[in-house]
Structure formats: C-alpha cells, structure tokens
C-alpha positions, -999 to +999 in steps of 0.1 A: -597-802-402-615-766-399-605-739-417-595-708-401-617-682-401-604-649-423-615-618-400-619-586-422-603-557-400-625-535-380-639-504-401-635-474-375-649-447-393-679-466-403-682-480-364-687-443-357-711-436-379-732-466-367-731-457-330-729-420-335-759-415-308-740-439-279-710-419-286-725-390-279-739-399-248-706-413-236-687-398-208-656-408-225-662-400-261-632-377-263-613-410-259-627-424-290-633-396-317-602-369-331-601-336-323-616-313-343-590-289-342-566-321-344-561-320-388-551-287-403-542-277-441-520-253-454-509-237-483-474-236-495-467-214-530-445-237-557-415-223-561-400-223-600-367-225-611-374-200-638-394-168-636-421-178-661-437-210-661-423-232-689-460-242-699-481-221-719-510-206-704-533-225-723-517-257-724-547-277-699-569-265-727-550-276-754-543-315-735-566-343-752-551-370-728-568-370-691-531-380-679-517-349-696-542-331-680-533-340-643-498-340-648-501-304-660-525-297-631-498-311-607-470-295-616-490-261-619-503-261-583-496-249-547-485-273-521-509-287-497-495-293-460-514-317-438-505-303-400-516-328-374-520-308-342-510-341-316-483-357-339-452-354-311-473-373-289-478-401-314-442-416-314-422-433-281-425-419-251-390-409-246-396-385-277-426-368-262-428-328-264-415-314-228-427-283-213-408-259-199-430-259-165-416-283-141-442-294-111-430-286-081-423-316-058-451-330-033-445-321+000-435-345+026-463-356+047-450-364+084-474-383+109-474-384+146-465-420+147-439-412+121-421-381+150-426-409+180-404-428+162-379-404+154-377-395+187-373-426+203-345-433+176-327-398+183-329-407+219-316-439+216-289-427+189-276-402+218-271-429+241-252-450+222-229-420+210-226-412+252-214-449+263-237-475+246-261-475+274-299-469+259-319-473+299-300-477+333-316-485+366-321-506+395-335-539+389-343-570+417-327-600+397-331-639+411-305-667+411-319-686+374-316-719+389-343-741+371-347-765+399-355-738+425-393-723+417-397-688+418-416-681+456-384-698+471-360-679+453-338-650+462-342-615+445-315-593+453-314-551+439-289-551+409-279-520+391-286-528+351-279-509+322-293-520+286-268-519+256-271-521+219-249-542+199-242-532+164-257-559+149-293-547+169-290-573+195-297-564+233-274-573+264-284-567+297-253-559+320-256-559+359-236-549+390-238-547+423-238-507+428-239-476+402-208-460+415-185-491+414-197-503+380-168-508+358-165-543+357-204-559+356-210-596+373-230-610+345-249-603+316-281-614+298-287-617+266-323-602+260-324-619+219-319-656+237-350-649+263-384-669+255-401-658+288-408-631+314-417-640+350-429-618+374 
C-alpha cells in the first residue's frame, strides 16, 4: 500500500519574493500583496505603580545572566501596539464596519411592454368592478351541431358579452338583443374550446 504523501504548506512570503516581477505586472496584484499602509506601530509609555522605578539605574550593566538582561529590558520598556488598518473586515460578515452613508435605492425601470400591460389590466379590472363584463358586442353564432358542416349551417346575430371568473376562467354569455339581456340563452365556455372556425 502507498504511502501518503506529506505536503509541506505553501510559503507565501517566499512565493512573493520568487514571482515578484509577474506580480508586478498583474492587473490584480492588489488582490495578492498587503497594503502598505495596512500594518502600523505605536508607542504606548509603561505606566508604574510607583513613581521611581524599583530597578536601579544601572542594574542592565550590573546583570551577568543574558535572561536577567531581557527580563530587565522588558519590564523597563514602552509598549509596542501593532494596529492593523483592515482588521474589522477580517471577522464574519455580520460584524463588518457600517458606514453611515446609505445608497440610495435603484430606480424603477418601467418598459413600454411593461405600461401595455398595465393598461390592459386596469381596463380589464374596471370592468369587472362595473358588472363582470371585460368586451360586449354583437357576434353571428351557429347551431354546434357536429353532424351538420359548417357551409349548411345557420348563423344568426347574438349579442355576447365576455366574463371573467375568479378563478381566471372565461365564459362567453349570449342573448338575443342588448336591451333585453337579463337572462342569457346559453353560454360557452372559452377554457374547454380546442378550435376556432371561421
């Protein structure tokens, strides 16, 4: 059985310094290298409990041991404050810096086709609020007798008006005049129609 092989992880700083000329010439070289203004280091003063220090003056001098040495050293100097310019935008995203400026909403684009349509459903909305009727009009309607063909059949002038259901199915009402139109002789149902002759 093969071993696995171990993959050392990726050195980035020295990548850099390999391809330092093709990152230069990249369009997109921001992507890859820091900031230069991204690190910054301040200097914060120690603050003692005492007035004086408790060391004496001379007391680096006077240390044989190296460890003395830097433990004087520490405990005698300033604080040094990494800053990192982009750190709030290094966590999740629901933590990210917000800015007081809020973008103003995109405007609503409207097209042509989109105001036909609005139309047509304002118009037909109006109709149906009036008495359900969306179109109205005379019509010449023949006896839908399959075994008779259509050049022998009779067409007689109807008055139809077109309702819409609630449901968005279409009936087709008709009578025999538009004054005396209460009570309609028949109706169609335009969803169950598969043909139209003329």
């Amino acid at each position: 059985m093969e071993k696995t092989k171990i993959i050392e992880p990726l050195d980035y700083e020295n990548v850099i310094v390999q391809r330092k000329a093709q990152i230069q010439s990249d369009p997109l070289r921001d992507l890859l290298q820091f900031p230069l203004d991204e690190v910054s280091i301040s200097t914060i003063p120690r603050q003692r409990r005492t007035i004086q220090s408790t060391l004496p003056s001379d007391a680096e001098k006077l240390a044989q041991s190296l460890l003395v040495k830097e433990c004087i050293k520490t405990y005698n100097s300033d604080w040094l404050l990494v800053n990192y310019k982009c750190e709030g935008y290094a966590g999740d995203f629901r933590s990210l810096p917000s800015k007081g400026h809020q973008p103003d909403k995109l405007p609503m684009q409207l097209y042509e086709v989109d105001e036909d349509v609005d139309k047509d459903e304002d118009a037909a909305s109006i109709c149906s609020q009036k008495g359900g009727n969306i179109k109205e009009g005379w019509l010449y309607k023949a006896n839908m007798n399959s075994t008779i063909s259509v050049t022998m059949r009779v067409f007689k002038r109807r008055f139809c008006y077109l309702t819409q259901l609630s449901d968005g199915s279409y009936i087709l009402y008709f009578c025999k005049d538009e004054k005396v139109c209460k009570e309609s002789k028949g109706s169609i149902f335009l969803d169950s129609c598969i043909d139209v002759v003329q």
